[in-house]
C-alpha positions in Angstrom: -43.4 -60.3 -40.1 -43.8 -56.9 -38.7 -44.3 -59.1 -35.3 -41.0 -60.3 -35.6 -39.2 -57.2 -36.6 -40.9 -55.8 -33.3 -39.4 -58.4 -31.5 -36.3 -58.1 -32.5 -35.4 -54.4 -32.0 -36.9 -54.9 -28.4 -34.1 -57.5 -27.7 -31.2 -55.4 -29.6 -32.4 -52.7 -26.8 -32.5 -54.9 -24.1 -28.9 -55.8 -25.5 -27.3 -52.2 -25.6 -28.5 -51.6 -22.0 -26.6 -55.0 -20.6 -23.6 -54.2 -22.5 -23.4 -50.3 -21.3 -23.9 -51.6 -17.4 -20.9 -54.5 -17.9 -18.4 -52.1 -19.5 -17.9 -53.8 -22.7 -18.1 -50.1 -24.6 -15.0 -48.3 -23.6 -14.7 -46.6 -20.4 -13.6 -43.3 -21.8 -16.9 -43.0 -23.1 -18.1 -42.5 -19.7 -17.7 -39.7 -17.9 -16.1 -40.0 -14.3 -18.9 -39.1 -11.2 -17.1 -36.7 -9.0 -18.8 -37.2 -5.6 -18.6 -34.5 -2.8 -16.5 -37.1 -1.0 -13.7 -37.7 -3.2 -13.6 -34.1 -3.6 -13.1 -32.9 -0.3 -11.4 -35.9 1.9 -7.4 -35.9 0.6 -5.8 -38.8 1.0 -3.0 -39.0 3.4 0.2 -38.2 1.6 2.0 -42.0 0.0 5.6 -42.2 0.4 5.6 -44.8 -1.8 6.6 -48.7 -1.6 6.2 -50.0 1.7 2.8 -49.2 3.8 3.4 -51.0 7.2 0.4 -50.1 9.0 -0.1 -52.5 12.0 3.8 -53.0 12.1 5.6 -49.9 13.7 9.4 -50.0 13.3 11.2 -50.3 16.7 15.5 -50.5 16.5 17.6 -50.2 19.3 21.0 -50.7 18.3 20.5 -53.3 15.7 20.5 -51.8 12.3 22.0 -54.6 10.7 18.9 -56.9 12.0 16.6 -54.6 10.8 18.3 -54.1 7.4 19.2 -58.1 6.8 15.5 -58.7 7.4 13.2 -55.9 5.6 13.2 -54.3 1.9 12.7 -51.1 3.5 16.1 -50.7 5.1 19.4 -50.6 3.8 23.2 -49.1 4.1 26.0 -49.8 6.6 25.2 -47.1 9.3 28.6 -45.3 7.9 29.0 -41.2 7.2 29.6 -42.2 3.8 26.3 -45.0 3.7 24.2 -44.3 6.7 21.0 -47.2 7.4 18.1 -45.5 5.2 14.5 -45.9 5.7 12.8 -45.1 3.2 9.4 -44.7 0.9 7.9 -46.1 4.5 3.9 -45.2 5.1 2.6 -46.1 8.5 -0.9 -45.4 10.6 -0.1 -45.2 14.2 -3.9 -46.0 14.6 -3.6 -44.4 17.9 -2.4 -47.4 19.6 1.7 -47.0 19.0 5.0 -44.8 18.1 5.4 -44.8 14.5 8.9 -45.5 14.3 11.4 -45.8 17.4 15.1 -46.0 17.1 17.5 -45.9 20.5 20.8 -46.5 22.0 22.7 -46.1 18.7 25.6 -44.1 17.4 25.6 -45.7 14.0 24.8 -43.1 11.4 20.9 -43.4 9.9 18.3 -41.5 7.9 14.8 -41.5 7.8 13.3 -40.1 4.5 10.4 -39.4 2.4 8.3 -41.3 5.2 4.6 -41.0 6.3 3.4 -40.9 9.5 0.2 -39.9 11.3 -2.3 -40.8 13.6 -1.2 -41.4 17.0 -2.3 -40.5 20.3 -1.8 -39.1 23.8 -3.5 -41.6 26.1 -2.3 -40.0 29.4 -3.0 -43.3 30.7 -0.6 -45.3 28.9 2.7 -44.8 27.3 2.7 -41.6 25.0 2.5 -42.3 21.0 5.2 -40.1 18.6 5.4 -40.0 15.3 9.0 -40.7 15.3 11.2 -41.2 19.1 14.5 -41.4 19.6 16.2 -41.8 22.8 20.0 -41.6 23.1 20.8 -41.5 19.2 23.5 -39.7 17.5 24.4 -39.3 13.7 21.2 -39.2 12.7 18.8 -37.2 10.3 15.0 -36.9 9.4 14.5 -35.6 5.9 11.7 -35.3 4.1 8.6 -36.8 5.8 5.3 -35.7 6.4 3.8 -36.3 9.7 0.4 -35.1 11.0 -2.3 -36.2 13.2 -0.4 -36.3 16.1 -2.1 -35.9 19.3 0.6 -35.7 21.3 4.4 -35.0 19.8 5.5 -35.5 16.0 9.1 -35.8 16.8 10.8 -36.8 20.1 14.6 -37.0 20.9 16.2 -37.2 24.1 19.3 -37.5 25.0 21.5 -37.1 21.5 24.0 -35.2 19.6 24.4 -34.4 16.0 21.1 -34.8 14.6 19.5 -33.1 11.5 15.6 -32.2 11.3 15.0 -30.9 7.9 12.5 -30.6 4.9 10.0 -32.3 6.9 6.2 -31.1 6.7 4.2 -31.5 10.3 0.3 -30.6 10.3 -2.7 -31.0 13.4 0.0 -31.8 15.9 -1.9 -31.3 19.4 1.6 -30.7 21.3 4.8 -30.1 19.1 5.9 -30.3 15.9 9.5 -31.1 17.5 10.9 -31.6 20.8 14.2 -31.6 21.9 15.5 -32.6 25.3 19.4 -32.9 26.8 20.6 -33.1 23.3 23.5 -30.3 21.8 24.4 -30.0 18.2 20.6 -30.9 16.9 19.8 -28.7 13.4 16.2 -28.3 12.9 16.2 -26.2 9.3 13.7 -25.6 6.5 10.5 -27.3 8.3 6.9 -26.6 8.0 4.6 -26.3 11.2 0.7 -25.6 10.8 -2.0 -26.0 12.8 -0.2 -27.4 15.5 0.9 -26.3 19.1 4.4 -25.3 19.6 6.7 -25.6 16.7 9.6 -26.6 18.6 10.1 -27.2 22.3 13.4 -27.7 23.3 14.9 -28.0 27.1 18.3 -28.5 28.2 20.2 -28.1 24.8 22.9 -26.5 23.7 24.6 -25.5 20.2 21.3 -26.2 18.5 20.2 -24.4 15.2 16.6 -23.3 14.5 16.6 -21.6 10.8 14.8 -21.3 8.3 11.4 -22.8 9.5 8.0 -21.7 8.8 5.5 -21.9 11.8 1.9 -20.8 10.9 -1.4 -21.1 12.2 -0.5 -22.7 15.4 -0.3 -21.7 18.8 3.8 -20.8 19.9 6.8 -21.0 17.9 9.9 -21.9 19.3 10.3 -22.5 23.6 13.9 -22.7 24.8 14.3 -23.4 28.7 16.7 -23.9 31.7 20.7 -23.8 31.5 21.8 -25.6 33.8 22.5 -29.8 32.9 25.5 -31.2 35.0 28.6 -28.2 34.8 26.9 -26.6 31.9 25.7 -23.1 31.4 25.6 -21.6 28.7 23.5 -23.1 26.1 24.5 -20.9 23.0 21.8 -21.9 20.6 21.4 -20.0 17.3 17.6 -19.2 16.0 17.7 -16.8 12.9 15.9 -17.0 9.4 12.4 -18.5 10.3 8.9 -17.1 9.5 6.0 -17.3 12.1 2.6 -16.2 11.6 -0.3 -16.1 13.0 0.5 -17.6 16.5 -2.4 -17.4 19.1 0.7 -17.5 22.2 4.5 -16.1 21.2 6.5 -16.4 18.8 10.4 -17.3 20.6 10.4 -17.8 24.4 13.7 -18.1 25.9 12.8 -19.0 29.1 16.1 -19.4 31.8 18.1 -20.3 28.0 20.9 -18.1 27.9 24.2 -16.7 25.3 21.2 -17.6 22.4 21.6 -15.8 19.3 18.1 -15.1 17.7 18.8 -13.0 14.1 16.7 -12.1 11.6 13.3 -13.7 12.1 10.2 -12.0 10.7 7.2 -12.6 13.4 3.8 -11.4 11.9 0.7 -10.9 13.6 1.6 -13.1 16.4 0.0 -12.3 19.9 3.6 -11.9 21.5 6.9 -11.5 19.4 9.8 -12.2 21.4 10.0 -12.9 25.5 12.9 -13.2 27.2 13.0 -15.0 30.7 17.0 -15.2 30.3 20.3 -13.6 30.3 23.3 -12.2 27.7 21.0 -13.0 24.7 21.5 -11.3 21.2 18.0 -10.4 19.8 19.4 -8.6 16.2 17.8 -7.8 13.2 14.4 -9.4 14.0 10.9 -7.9 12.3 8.4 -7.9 15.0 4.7 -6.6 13.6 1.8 -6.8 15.4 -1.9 -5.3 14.9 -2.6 -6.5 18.3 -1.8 -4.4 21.7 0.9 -6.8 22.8 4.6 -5.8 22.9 6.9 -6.8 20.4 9.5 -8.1 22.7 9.2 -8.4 26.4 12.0 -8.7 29.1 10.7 -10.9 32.4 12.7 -11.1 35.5 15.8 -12.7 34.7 15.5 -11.2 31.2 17.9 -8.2 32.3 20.3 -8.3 30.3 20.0 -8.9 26.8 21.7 -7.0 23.9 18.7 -6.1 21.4 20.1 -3.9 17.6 18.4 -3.6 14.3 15.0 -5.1 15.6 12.0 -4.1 13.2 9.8 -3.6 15.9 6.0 -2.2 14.2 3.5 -3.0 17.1 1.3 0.4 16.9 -1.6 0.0 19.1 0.4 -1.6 22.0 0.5 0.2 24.8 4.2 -0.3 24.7 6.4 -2.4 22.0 8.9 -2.8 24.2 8.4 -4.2 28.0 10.7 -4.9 30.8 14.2 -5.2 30.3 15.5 -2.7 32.1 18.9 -3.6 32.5 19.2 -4.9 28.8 21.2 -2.4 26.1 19.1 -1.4 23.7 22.0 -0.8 21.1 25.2 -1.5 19.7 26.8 1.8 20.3 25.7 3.4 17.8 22.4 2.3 16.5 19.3 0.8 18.1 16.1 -0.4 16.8 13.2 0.9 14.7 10.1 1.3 16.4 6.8 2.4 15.1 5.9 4.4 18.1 8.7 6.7 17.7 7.5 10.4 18.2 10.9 11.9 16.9 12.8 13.5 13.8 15.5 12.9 11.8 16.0 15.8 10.3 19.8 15.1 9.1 19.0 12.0 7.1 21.6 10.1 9.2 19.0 7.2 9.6 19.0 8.0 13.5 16.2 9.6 15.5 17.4 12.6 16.5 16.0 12.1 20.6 15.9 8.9 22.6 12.6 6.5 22.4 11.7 5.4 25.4 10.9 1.7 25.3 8.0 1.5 27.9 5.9 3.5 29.9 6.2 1.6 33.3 10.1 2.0 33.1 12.3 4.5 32.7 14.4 2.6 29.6 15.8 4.4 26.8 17.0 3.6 23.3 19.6 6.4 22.5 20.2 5.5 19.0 16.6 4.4 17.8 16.3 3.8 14.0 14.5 6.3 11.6 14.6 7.9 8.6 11.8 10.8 7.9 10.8 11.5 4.4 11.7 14.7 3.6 9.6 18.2 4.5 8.3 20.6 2.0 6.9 23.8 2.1 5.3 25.8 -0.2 6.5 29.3 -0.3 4.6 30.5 -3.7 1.8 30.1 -4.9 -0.5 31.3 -1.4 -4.2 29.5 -0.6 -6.1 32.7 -1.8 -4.4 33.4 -4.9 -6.2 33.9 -8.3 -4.3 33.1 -12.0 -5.1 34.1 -15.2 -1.8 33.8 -16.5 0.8 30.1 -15.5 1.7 31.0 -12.0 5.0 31.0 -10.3 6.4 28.5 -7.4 8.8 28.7 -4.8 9.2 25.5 -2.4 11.8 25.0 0.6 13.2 21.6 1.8 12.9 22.2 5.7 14.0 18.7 6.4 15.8 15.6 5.3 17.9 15.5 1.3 15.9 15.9 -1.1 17.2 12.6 -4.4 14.4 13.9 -6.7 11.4 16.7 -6.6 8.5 17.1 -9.1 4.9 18.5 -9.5 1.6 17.7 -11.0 -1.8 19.8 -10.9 -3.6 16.9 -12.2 -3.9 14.6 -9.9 -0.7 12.7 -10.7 -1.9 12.2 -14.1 1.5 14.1 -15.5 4.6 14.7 -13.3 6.9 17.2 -14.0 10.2 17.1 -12.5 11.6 20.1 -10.9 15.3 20.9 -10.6 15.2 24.6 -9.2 13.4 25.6 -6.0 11.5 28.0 -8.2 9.7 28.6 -11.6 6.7 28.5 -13.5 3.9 25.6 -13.7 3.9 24.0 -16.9 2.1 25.9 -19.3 1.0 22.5 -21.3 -1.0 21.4 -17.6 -2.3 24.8 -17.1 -3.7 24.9 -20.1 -5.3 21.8 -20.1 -6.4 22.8 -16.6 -10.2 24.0 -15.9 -11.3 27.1 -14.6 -11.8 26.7 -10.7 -9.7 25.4 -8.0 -6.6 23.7 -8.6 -4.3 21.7 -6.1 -0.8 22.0 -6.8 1.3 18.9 -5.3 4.8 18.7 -4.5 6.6 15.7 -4.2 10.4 15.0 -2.5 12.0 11.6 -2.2 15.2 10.9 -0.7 17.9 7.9 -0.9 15.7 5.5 0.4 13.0 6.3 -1.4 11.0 7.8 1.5 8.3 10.7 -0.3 7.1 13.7 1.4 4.3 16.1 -0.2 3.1 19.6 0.0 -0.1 20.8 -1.2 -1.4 24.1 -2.1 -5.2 25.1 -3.5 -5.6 27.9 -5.4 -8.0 29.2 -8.1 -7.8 29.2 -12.3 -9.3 32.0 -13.7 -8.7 32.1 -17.6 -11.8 34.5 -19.1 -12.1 36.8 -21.8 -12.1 40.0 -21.3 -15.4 41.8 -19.7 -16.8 44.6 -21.5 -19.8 46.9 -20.2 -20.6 50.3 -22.0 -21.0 53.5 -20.0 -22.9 55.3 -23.2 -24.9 55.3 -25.0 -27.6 54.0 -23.1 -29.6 51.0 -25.8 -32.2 52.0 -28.4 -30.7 55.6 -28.2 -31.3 57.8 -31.6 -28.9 59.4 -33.4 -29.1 61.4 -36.5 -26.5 62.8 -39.2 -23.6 63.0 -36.7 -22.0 59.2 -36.1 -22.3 58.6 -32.1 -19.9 57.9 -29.4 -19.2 55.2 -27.0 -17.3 54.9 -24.0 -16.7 51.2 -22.1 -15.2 49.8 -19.2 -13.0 46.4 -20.0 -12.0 44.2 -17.0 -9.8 41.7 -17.1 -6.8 40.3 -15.3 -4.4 40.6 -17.8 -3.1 42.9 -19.9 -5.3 44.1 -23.0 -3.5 44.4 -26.2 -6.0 45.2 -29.0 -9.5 47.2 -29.1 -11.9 47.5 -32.3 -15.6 47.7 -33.0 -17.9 47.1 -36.4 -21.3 48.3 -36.8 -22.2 46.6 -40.0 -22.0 43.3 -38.6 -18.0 42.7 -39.3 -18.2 43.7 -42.9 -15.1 46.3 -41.6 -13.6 46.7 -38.3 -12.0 50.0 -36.9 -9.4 50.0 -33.7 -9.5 52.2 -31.4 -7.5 53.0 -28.4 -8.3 54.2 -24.6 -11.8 53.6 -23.3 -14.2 55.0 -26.1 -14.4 56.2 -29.8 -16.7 58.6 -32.3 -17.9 56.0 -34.9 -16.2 56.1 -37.9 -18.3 58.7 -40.2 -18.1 57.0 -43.5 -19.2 54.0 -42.0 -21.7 56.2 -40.2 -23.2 57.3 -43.3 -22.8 54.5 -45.2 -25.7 52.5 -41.9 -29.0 52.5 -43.4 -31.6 54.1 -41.2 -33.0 52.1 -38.3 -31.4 50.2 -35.9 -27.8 49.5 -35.5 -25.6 46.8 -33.4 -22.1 48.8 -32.1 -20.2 45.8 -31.5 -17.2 46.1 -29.2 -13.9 43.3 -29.2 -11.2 43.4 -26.6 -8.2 40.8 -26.9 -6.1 39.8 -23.5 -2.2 39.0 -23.9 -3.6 35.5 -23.9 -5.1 35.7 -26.8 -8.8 35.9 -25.3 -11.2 37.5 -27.0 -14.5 39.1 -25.3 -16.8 41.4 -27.0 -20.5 43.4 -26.2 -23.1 44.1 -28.4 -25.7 47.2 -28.2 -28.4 48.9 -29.9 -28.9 51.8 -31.0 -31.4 54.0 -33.5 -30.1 56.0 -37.1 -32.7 58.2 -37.6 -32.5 61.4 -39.6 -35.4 61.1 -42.4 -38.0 62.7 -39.1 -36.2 66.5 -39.1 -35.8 69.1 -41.5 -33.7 68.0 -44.6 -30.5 68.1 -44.2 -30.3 70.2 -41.1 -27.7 69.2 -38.7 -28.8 68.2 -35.3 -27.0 70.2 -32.6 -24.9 68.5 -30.1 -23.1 69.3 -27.3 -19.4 69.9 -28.3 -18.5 66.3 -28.3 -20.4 65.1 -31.1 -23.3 64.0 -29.4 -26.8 65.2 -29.9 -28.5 67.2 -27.6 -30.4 65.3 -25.5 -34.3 65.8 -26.0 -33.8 68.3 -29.1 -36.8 69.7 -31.0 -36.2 72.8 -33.4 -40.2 73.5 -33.1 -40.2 73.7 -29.3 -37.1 76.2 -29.5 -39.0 78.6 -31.9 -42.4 78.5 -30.0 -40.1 79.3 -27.0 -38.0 82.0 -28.9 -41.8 83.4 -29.7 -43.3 83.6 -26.9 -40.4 85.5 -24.9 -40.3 88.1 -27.9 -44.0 88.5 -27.5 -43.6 89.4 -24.0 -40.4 91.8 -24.5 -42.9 93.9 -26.8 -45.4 93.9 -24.4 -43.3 95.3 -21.9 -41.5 97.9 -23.8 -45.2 99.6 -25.0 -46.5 99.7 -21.5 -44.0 102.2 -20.5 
């Protein structure tokens, strides 16, 4: 029996094992194995319902081909129903464009689309993520295209087409190029780790805003004017945020009448370069650790009109180069730079000399931008000065307008807000303050919330009075007569009360000026032996010091009751002995009688 029982528990196990390795227990029993793989490979990004890898989409001019024959494509190429493609995923696998569309004007879109991996076989014809030649009406919304070895985006040739919310990542070339096209939009797209952002030749009334470009090597490239009996080119880049480029940020190479308005550049090796003419460069922010310039005018780049330009390059040599013949102003304000070595000492947000932009060239900014934080001084208290007592300030404003001024002497831990030019230190902080130096800080902002400081050390001194006595000397006797002291009290300010005890505080007796004759009642009320005379002084502060010292009652050694002599003041005679004075007295009578018989 017990054989069988053995048997049968070893099959049951066998059992539970098979089961657990075919899943029939539930699977949420099992926790998931997270491999280093599936961790740190992403897929690419999934638009969604159709994956045509193998089958790139090519249209040129037939829409309504395309549309009658595949799921993915629908409308009527209208403004009001453009042809959509849509929720489309396709691998270039580096053998073919993604999706091509040419020789249209039928209005189209291409969203929410994902395409990657081509190639730039210089060999054979080059691969895009998405070309387009000789296309108007249409937009690109939405998709994310990446591993492109060559371009993302190419159109050539078009007019009203709109780039926007697209994502573009490890493009080799560009994120977008542009050629012979006018009225192209490319707005709120994200470069990285690309080449240029966008490269765009021959165009005209195009907007670049409010793209990011980070982490790649330029930004945006804008070149040559001149296509058939066109010059100007009048393209508009303002609002975008590049970071981090290894080459520059906006090149305008022989691209001329472009606006270019508030972009912020940051830590890019070159800000803005100008190869071009009648430009607007206004109200860009241009800052650079590196020792490039912020914006550099080359050869043709003469004659540019640069305002309100953030330019914060510090360890260039220069932030501004060339451009020479270029105004540097509007008339009546210029551009901030970092290496300014000027003043404003009105507060009227200009420097108060020219900057000059470079030090190969003699170019000026009359009107640079600049706003100082105001200038204190500190009149009262002086560096060697000593306080017992809460000291007195006096401050000046030398330059700028002062909005608000305060205090502290702790280290910013309270701030007291000063309205007059001159008073006292709070007496709550100085009394909280230790003895020793203390640093008293002075703070001014003005409108804009620039803050200047002055500082002032000086030394705390808060002590009780010192006492030292002149006489008696310690252990000195004294017999029937009470004593007298006399002391010297230092102290810095002002003493307001004086007593002393000599039974140990049991009574206490004030007296004024610089010494006293012990009180004789208490005097004769001290037992014989020695006695502590105990001297207090109080300050105005309230600080009390005191000194002790000993001194001998002895009268039980002499004849009873005899007084001891003293010298007029009350004191004994120093070194008094009434037998030594008779033995004297004695001997010179002994000698007198001597004398008188001998004659």
């Amino acid at each position: 029996m017990n054989r069988t029982k053995s048997c049968i528990l070893i099959a049951l196990a066998f059992l539970l094992i098979a089961f657990s390795n075919i899943g029939i227990f539930p699977s949420e029993l099992k926790a998931p194995v997270e491999t280093q793989e599936n961790t740190l490979t992403p897929n690419p990004k999934a638009s969604g319902s159709w994956d045509l890898t193998g089958t790139p989409i090519i249209i040129d001019n037939n829409w309504s081909d395309t549309r009658d024959a595949y799921e993915w494509c629908t409308g009527l190429g209208t403004e009001e129903q453009p042809y959509v493609i849509e929720n489309v995923t396709i691998d270039g696998m580096q053998n073919y464009t993604c999706i091509t569309i040419t020789n249209t004007s039928d209005y189209f879109e291409i969203r929410n689309c994902t395409l990657y991996n081509t190639t730039s076989d210089w060999s054979s014809f080059y691969q895009y993520g998405i070309y387009t030649y000789k296309v108007d009406n249409g937009k690109i919304l939405d998709c994310y295209l990446f591993q492109h070895d060559y371009k993302c985006i190419l159109i050539k040739n078009e007019s009203n087409v709109i780039i926007a919310n697209n994502t573009f990542e490890e493009f080799f070339d560009c994120g977008v190029t542009v050629y012979c096209s006018d009225n192209i939009s490319i707005n709120f797209n994200n470069f990285t780790n690309g080449g240029y952002g966008v490269f765009a030749s021959y165009n005209f009334d195009c907007d670049i805003t409010h793209n990011r470009v980070i982490n790649c090597y330029n930004g945006f490239n804008l070149q040559y004017w001149v296509v058939g009996n066109k010059i100007n080119n009048t393209n508009y880049i303002a609002h975008n945020f590049l970071y981090n480029l290894s080459g520059y940020a906006i090149w305008l190479s022989y691209n001329n009448n472009n606006t270019v308005y508030d972009n912020e550049i940051i830590q890019c090796h070159r800000g803005i370069t100008s190869r071009a003419k009648y430009n607007k460069i206004i109200k860009n922010t241009i800052i650079n650790r590196g020792t490039t310039p912020g914006i550099k005018g080359i050869g043709a780049g003469d004659a540019d009109l640069a305002y309100l330009n953030h330019i914060e390059c510090p360890y260039a040599e220069s932030e501004v180069e060339g451009g020479s013949n270029s105004t540097w102003n509007n008339g009546s304000i210029g551009n901030y730079y970092s290496q300014y070595k000027g003043k404003d000492a009105n507060d009227d947000g200009i420097g108060d000399t020219p900057h000059r932009l470079s030090i190969h060239t003699y170019v000026e900014d009359p009107f640079p931008i600049w706003w100082d934080a105001p200038v204190i001084s500190i009149l009262e208290p002086n560096a060697s000065d000593t306080f017992e007592h809460v000291p007195s300030f006096e401050i000046s404003i030398d330059e700028g307008f002062e909005d608000a001024v305060w205090n502290t002497i702790d280290d910013g831990l309270t701030n007291f807000t000063i309205t007059e030019f001159n008073g006292t230190i709070d007496n709550s902080a100085w009394s909280a303050a230790s003895n020793g130096p203390i640093q008293l800080v002075v703070y001014a902002n003005d409108s804009r919330g620039y803050i200047g400081n002055a500082t002032v050390e000086f030394t705390r001194s808060v002590n009780p009075p010192d006492i030292a006595f002149t006489s008696p000397t310690p252990n000195q006797e004294f017999r029937v007569n009470p004593p007298s002291f006399t002391v010297t009290i230092d102290d810095m300010s002002l003493i307001v009360g004086k007593w002393y005890t000599i039974d140990g505080g049991a009574n206490y007796y004030n007296f004024t000026g610089l010494g006293a004759t012990v009180d004789n009642t208490a005097w004769n009320s001290t037992s014989e032996g020695a006695v502590a005379l105990v001297v207090y002084a109080m300050d105005d502060l309230g600080n009390i010091g005191s000194k002790s010292i000993t001194i001998m009652k002895n009268i039980s050694s002499g004849p009873e009751h005899e007084p001891e002599p003293t010298d007029g003041t009350g004191q004994p005679i120093s070194g008094y002995n009434a037998y030594i004075v008779m033995g004297i007295v004695l001997v010179i009578s002994v000698i007198f009688i001597r004398k008188k018989r001998a004659r």
